[in-house]
N, CA, C and O atoms as a GROMACS GRO file, in nm:
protein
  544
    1UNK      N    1   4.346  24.988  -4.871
    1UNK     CA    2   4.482  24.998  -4.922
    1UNK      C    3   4.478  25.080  -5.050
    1UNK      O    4   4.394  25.052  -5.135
    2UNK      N    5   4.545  25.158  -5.065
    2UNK     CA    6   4.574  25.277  -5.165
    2UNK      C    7   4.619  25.169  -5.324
    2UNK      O    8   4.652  25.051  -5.340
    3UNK      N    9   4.600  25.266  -5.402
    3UNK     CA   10   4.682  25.195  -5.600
    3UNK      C   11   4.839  25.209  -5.529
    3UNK      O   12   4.891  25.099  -5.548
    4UNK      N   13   4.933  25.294  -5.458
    4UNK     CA   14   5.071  25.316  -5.471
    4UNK      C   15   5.092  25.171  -5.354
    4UNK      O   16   5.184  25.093  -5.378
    5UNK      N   17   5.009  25.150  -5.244
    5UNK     CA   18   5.037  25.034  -5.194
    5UNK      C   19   5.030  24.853  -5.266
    5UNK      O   20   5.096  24.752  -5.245
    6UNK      N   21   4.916  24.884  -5.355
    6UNK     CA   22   4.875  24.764  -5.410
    6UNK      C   23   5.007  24.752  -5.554
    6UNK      O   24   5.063  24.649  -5.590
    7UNK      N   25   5.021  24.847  -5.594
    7UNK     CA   26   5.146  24.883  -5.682
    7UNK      C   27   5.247  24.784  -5.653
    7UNK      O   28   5.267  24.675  -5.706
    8UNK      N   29   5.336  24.872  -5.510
    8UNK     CA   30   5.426  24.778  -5.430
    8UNK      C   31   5.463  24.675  -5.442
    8UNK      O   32   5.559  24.626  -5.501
    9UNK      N   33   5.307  24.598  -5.325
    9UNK     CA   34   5.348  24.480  -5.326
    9UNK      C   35   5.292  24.385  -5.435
    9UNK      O   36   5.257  24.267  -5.423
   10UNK      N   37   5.291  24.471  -5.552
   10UNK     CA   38   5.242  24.377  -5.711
   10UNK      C   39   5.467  24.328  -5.729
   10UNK      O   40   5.539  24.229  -5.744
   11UNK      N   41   5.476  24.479  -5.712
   11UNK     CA   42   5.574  24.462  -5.784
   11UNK      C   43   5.688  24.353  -5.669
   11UNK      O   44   5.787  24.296  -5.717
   12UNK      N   45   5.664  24.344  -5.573
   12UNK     CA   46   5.751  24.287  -5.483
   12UNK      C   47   5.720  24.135  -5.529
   12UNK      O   48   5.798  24.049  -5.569
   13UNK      N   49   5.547  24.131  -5.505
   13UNK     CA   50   5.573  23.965  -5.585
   13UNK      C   51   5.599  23.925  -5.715
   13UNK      O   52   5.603  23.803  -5.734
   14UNK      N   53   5.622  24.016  -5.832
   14UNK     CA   54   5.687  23.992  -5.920
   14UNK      C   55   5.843  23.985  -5.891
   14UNK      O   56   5.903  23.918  -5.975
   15UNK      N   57   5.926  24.043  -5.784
   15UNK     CA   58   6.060  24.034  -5.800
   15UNK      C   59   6.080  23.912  -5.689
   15UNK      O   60   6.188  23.900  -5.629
   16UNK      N   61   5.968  23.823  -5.666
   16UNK     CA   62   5.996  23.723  -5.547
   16UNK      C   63   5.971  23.716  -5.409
   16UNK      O   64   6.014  23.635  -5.326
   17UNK      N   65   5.884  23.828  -5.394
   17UNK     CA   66   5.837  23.877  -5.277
   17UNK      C   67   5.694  23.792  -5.272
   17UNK      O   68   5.625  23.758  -5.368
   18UNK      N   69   5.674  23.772  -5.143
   18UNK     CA   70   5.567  23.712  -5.066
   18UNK      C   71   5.471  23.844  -5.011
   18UNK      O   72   5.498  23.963  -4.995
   19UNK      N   73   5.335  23.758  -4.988
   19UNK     CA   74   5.273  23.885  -4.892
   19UNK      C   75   5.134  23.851  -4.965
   19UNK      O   76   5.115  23.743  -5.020
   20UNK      N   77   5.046  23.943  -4.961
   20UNK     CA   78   4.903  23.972  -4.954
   20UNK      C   79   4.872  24.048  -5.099
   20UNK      O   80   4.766  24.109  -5.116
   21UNK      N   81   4.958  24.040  -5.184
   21UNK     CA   82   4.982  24.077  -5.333
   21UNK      C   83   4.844  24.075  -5.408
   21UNK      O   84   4.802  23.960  -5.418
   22UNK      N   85   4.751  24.181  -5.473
   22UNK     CA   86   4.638  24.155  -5.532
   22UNK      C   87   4.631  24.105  -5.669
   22UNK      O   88   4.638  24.198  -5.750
   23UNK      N   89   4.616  23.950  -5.742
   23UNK     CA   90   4.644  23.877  -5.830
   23UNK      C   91   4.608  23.908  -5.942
   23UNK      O   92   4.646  23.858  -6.048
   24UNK      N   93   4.513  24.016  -5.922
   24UNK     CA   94   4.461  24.067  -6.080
   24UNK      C   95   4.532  24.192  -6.115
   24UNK      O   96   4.508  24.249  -6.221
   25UNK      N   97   4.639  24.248  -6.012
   25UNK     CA   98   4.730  24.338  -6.033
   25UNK      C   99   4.846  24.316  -6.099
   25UNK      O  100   4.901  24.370  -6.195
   26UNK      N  101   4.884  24.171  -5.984
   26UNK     CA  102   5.020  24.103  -6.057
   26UNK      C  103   5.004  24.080  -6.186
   26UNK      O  104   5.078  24.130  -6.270
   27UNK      N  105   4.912  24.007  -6.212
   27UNK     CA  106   4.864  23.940  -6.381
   27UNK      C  107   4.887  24.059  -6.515
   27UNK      O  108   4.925  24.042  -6.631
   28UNK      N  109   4.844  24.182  -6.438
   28UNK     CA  110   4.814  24.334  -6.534
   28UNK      C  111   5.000  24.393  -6.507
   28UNK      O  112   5.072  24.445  -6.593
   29UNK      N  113   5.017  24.380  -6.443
   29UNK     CA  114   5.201  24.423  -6.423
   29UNK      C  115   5.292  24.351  -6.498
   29UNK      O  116   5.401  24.403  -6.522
   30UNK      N  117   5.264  24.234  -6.542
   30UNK     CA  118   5.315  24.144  -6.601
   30UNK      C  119   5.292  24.184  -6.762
   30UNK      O  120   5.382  24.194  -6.845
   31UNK      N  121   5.154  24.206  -6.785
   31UNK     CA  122   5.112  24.246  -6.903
   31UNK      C  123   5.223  24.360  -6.952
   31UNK      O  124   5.297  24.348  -7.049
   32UNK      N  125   5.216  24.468  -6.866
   32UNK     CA  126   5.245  24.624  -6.924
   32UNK      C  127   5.415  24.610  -6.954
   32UNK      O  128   5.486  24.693  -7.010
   33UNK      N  129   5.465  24.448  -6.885
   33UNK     CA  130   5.576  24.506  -6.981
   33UNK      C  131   5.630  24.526  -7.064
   33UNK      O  132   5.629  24.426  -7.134
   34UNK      N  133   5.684  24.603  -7.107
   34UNK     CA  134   5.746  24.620  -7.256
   34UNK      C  135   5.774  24.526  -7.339
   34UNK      O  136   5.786  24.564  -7.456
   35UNK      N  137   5.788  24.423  -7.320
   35UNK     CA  138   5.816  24.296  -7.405
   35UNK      C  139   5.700  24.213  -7.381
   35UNK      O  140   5.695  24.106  -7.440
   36UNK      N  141   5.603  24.248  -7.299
   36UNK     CA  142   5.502  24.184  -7.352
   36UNK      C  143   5.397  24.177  -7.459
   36UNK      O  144   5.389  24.277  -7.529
   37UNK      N  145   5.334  24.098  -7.480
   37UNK     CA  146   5.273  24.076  -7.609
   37UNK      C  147   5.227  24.178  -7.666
   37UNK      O  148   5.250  24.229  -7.775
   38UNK      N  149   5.117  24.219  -7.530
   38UNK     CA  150   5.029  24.322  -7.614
   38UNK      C  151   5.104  24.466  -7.653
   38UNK      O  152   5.058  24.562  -7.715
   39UNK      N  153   5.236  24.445  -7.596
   39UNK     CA  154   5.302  24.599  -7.635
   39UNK      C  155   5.314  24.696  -7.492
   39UNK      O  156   5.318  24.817  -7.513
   40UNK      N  157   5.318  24.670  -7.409
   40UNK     CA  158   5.309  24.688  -7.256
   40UNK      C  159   5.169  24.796  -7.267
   40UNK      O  160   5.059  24.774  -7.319
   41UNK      N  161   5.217  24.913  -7.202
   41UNK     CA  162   5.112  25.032  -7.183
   41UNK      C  163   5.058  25.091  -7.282
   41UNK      O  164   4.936  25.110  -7.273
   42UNK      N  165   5.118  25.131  -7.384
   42UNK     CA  166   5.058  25.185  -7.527
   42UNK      C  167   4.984  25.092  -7.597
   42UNK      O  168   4.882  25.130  -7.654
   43UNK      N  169   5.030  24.945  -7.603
   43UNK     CA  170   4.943  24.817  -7.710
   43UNK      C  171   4.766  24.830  -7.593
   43UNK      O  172   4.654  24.851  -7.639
   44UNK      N  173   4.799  24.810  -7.458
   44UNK     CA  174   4.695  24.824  -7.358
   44UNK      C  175   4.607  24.932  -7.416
   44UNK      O  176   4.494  24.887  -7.438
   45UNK      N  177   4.621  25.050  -7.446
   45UNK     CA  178   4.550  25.160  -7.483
   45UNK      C  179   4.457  25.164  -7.584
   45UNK      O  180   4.336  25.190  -7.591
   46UNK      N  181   4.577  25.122  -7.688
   46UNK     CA  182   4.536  25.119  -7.837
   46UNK      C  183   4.406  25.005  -7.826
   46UNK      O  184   4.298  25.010  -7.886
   47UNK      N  185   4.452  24.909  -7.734
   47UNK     CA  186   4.310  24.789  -7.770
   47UNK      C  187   4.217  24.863  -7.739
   47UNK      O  188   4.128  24.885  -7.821
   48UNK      N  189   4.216  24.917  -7.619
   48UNK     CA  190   4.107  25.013  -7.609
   48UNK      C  191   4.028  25.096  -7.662
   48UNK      O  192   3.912  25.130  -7.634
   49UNK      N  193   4.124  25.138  -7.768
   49UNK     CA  194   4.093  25.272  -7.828
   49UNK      C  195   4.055  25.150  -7.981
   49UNK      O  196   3.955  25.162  -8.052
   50UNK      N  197   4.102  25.103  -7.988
   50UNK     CA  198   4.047  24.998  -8.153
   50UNK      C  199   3.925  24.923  -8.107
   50UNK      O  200   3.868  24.868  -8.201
   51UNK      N  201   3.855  24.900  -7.962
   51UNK     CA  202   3.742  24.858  -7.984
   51UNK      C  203   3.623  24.980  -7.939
   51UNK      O  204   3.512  24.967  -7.889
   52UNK      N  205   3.688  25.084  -7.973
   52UNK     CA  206   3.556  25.175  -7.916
   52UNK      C  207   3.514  25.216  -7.849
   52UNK      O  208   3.394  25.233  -7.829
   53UNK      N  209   3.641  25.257  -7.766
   53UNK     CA  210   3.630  25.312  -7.580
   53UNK      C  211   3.715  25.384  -7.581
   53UNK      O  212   3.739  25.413  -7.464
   54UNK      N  213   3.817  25.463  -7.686
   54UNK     CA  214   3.869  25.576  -7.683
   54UNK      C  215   3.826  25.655  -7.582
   54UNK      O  216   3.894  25.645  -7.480
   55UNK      N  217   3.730  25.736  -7.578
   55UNK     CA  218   3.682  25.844  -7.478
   55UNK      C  219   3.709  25.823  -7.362
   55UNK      O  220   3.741  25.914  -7.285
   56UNK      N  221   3.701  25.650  -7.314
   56UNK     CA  222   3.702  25.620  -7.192
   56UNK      C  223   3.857  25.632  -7.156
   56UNK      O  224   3.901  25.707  -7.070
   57UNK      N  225   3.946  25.530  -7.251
   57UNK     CA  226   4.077  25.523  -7.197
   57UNK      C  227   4.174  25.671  -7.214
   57UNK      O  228   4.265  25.716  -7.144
   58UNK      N  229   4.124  25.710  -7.308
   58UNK     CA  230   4.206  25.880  -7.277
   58UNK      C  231   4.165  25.962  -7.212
   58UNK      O  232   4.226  26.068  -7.227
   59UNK      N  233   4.065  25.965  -7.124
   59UNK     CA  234   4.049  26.024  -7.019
   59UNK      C  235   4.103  25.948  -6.867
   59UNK      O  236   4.115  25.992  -6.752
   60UNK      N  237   4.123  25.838  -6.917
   60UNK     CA  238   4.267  25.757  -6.797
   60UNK      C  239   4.397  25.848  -6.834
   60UNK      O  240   4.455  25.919  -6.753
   61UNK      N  241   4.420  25.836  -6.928
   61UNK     CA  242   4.531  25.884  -7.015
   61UNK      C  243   4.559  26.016  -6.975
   61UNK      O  244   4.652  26.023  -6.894
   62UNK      N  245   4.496  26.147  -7.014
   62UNK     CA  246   4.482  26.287  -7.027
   62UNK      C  247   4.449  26.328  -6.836
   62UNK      O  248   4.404  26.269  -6.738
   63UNK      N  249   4.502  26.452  -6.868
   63UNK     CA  250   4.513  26.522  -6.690
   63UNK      C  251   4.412  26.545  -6.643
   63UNK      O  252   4.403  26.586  -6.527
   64UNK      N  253   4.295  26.522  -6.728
   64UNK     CA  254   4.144  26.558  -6.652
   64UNK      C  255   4.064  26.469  -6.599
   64UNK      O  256   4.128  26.365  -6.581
   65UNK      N  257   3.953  26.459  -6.565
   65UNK     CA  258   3.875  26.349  -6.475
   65UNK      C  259   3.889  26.235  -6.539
   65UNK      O  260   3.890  26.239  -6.662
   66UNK      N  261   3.903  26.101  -6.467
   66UNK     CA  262   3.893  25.981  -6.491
   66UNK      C  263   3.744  25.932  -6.542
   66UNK      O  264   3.680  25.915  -6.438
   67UNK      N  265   3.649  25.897  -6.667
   67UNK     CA  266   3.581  25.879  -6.663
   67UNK      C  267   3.563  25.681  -6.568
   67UNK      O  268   3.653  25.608  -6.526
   68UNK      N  269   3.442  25.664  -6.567
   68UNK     CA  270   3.455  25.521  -6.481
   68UNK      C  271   3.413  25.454  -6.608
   68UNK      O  272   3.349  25.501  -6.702
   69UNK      N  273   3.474  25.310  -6.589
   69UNK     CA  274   3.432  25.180  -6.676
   69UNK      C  275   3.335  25.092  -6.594
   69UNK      O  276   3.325  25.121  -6.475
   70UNK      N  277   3.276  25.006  -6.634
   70UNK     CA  278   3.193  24.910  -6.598
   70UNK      C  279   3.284  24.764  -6.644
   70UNK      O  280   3.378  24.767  -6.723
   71UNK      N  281   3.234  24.644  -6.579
   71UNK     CA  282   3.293  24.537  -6.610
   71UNK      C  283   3.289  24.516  -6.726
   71UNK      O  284   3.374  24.451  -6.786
   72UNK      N  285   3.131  24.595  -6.807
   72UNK     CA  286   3.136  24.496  -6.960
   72UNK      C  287   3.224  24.579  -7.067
   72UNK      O  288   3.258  24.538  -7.178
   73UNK      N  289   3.252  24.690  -7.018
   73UNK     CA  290   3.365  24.834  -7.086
   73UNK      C  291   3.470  24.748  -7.120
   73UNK      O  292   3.499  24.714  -7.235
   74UNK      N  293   3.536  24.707  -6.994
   74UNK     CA  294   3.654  24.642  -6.933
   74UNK      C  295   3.669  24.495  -7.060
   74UNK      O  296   3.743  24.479  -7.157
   75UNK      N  297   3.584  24.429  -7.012
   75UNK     CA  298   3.561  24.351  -7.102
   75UNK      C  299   3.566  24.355  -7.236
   75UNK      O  300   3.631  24.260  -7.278
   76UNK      N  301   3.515  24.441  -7.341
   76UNK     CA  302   3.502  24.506  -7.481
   76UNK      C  303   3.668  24.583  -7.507
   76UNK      O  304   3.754  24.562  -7.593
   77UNK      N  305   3.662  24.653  -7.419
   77UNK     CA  306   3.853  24.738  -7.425
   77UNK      C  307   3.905  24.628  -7.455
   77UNK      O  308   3.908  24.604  -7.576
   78UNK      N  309   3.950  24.549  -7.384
   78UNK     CA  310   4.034  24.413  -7.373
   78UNK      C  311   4.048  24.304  -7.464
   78UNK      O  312   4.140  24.242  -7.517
   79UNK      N  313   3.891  24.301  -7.466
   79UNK     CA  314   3.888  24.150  -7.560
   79UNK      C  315   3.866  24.039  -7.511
   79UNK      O  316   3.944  24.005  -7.422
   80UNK      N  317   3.823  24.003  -7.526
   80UNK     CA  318   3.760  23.821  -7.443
   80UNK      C  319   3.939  23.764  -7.402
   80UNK      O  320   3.988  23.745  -7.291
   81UNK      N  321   3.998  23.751  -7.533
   81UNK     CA  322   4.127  23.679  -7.496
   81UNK      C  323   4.206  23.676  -7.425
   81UNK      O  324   4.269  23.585  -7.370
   82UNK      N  325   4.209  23.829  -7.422
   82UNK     CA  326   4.338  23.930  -7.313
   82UNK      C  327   4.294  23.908  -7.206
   82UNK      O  328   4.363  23.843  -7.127
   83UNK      N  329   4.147  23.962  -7.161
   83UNK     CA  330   4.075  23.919  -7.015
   83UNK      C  331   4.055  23.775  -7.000
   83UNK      O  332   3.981  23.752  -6.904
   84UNK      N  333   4.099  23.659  -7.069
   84UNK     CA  334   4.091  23.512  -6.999
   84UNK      C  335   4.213  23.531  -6.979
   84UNK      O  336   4.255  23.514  -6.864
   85UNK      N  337   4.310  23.574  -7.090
   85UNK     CA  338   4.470  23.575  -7.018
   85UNK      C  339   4.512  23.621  -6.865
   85UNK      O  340   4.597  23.586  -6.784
   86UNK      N  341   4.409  23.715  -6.871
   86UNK     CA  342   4.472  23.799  -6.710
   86UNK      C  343   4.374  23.737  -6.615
   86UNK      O  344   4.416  23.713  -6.502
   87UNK      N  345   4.269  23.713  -6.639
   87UNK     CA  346   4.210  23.613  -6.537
   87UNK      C  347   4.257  23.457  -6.494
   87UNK      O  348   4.269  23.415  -6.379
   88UNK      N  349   4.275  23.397  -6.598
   88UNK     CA  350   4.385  23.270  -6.563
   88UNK      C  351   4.487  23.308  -6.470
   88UNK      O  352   4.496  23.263  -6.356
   89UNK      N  353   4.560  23.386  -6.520
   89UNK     CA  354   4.676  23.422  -6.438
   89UNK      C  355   4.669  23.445  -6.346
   89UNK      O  356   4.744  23.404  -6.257
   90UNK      N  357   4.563  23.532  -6.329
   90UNK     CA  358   4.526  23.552  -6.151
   90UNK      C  359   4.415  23.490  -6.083
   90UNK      O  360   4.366  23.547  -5.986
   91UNK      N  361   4.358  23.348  -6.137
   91UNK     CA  362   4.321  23.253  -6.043
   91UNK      C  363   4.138  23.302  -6.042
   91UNK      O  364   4.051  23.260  -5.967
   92UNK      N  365   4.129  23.390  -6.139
   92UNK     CA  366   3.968  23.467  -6.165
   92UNK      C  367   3.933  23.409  -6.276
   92UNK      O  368   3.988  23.378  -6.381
   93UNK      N  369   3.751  23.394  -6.196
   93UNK     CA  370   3.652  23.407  -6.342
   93UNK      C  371   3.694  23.542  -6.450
   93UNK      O  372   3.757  23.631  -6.392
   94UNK      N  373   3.678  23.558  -6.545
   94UNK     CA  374   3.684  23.672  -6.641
   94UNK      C  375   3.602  23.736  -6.577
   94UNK      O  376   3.648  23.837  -6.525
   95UNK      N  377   3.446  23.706  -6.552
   95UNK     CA  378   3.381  23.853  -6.466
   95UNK      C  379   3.438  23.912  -6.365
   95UNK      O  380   3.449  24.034  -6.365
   96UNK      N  381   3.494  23.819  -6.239
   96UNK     CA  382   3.566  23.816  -6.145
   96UNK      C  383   3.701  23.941  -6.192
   96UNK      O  384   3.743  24.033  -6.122
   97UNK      N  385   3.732  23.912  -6.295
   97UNK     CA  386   3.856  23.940  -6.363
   97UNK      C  387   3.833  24.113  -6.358
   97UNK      O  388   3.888  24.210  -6.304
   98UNK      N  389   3.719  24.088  -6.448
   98UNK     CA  390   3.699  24.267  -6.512
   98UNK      C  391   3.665  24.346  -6.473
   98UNK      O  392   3.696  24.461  -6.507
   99UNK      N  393   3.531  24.288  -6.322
   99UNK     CA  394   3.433  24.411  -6.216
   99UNK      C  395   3.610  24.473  -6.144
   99UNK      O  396   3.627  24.594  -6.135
  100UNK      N  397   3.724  24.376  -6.102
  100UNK     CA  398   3.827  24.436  -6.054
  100UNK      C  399   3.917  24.495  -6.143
  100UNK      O  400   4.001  24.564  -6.085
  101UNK      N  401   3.926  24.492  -6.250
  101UNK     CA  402   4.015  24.555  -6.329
  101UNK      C  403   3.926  24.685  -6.376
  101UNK      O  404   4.000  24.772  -6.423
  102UNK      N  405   3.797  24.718  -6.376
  102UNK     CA  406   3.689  24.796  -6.373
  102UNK      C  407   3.688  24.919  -6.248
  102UNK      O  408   3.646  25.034  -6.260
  103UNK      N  409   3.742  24.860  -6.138
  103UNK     CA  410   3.767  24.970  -6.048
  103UNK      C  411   3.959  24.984  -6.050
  103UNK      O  412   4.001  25.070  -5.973
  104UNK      N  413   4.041  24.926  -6.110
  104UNK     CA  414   4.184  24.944  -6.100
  104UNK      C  415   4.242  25.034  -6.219
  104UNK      O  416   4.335  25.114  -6.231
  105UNK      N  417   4.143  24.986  -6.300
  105UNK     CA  418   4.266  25.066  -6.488
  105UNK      C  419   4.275  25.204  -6.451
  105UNK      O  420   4.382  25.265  -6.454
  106UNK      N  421   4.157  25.257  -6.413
  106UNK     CA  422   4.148  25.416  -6.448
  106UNK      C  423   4.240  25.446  -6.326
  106UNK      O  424   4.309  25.526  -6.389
  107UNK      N  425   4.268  25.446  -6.263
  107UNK     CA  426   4.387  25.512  -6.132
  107UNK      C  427   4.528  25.445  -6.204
  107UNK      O  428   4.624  25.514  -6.236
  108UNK      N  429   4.522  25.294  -6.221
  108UNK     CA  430   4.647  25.267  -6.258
  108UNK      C  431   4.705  25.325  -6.413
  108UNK      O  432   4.822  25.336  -6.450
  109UNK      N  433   4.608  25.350  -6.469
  109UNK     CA  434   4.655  25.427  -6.651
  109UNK      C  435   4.697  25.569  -6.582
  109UNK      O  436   4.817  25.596  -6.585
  110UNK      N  437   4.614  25.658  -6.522
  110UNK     CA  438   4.595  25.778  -6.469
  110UNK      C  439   4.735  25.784  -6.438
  110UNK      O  440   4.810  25.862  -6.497
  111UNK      N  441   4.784  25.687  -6.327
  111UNK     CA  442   4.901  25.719  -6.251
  111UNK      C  443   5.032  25.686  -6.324
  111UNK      O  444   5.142  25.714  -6.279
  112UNK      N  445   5.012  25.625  -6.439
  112UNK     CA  446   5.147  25.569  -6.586
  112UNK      C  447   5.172  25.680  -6.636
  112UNK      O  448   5.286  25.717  -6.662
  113UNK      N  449   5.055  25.756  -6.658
  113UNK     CA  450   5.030  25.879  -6.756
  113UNK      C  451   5.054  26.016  -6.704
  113UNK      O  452   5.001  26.110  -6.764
  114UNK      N  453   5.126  26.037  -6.602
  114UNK     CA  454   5.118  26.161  -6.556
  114UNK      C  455   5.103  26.278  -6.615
  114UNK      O  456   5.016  26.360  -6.586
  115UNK      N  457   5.208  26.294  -6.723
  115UNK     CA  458   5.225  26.396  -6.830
  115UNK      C  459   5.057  26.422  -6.945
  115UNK      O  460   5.007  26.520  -6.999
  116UNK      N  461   5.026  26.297  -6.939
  116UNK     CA  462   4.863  26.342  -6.985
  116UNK      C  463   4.889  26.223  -7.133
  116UNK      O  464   4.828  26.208  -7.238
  117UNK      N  465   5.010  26.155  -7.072
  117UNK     CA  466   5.039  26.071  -7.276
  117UNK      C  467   5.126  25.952  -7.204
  117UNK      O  468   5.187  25.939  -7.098
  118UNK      N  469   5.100  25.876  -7.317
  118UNK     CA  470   5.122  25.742  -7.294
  118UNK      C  471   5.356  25.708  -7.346
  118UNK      O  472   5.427  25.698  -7.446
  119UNK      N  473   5.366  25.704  -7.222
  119UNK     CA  474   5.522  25.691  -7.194
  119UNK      C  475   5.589  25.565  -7.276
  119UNK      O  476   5.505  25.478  -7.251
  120UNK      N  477   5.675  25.511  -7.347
  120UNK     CA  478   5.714  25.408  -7.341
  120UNK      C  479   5.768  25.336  -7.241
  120UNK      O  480   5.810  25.403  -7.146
  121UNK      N  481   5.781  25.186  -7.232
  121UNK     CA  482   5.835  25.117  -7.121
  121UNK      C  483   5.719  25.132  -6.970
  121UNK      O  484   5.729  25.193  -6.864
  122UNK      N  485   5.590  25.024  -7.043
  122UNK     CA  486   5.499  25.091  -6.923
  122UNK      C  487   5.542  25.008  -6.835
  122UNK      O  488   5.454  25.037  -6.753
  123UNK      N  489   5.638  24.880  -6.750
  123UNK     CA  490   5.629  24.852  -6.648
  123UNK      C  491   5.761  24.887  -6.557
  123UNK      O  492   5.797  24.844  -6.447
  124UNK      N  493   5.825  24.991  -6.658
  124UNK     CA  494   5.909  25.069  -6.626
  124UNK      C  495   5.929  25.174  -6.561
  124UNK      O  496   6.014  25.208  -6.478
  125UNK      N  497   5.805  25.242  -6.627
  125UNK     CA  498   5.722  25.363  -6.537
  125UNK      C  499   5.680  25.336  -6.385
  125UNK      O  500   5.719  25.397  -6.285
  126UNK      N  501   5.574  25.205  -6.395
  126UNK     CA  502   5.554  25.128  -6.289
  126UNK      C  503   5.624  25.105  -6.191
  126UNK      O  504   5.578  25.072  -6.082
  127UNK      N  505   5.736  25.118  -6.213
  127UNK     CA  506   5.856  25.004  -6.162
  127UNK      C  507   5.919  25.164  -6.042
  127UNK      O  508   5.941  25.165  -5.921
  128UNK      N  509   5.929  25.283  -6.153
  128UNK     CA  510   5.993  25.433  -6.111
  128UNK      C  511   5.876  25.459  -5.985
  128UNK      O  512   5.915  25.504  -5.878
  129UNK      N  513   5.720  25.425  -6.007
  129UNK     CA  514   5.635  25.455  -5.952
  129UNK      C  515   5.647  25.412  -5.794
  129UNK      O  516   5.629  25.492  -5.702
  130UNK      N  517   5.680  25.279  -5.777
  130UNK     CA  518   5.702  25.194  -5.689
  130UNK      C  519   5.818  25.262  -5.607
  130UNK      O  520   5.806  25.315  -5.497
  131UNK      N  521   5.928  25.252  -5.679
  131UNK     CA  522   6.051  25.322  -5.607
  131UNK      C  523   6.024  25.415  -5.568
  131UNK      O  524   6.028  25.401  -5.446
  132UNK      N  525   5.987  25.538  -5.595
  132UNK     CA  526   5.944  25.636  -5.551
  132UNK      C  527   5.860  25.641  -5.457
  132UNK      O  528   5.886  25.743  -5.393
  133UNK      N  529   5.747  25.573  -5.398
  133UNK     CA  530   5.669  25.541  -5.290
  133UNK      C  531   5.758  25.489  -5.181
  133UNK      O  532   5.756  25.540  -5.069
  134UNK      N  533   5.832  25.395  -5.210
  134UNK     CA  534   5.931  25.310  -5.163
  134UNK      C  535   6.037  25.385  -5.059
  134UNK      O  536   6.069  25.345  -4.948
  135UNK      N  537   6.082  25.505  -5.126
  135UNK     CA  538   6.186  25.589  -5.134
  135UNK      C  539   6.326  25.533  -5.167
  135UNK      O  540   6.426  25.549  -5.098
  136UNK      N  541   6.318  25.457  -5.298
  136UNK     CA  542   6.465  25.417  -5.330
  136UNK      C  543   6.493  25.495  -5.425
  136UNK      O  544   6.605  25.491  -5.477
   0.00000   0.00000   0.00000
């Protein structure tokens, strides 16, 4: 299953939709929105970029190759706290949590970021992303 399918049906079970929804997606969709804590898509970055993985997350960010993260990247970007937050939520160990958020950020930042920069209103973007696959 493709990021624009897993996208979808993130966003379908956030609006009440049932189905086969991947939980460490929903948990991260929930995050990016704008009124969430961390600041949706830009606060997401910045943690990144304030613990020392700049290189990594702006090359999610920027139009050129995706570099890859590892779980313990994932882990350090984030923060112990943020990754028990999104692992609770989605029913994961934190390792559990991060080897999958380790193969998801870089396509899902990549695909927020089209323009090569970080948009306001990231589950908004998300949200345009969806529709657009959708064709609404």
């Amino acid at each position: 299953m493709g990021l624009m399918d897993q996208l979808g049906q993130a966003a379908g079970g956030m609006m009440g939709g049932q189905g086969g929804q991947n939980p460490i997606l929903q948990a991260l969709t929930s995050l990016l929105g704008k009124d969430s804590g961390i600041g949706g898509l830009a606060g997401l970055v910045q943690a990144f970029q304030k613990n020392g993985l700049g290189e990594i997350v702006n090359s999610w960010v920027g139009t050129g190759q995706n570099l890859p993260a590892t779980p313990s990247q994932i882990e350090q970007g984030l923060g112990g706290d943020l990754l028990n937050q999104l692992a609770g939520k989605a029913g994961l160990s934190s390792g559990a949590a991060s080897s999958q958020l380790a193969g998801l950020l870089p396509d899902l930042i990549d695909k927020l970021t089209p323009s090569g920069k970080v948009e306001a209103g990231g589950l908004d973007q998300l949200m345009k992303l969806v529709q657009g696959k959708m064709g609404a």
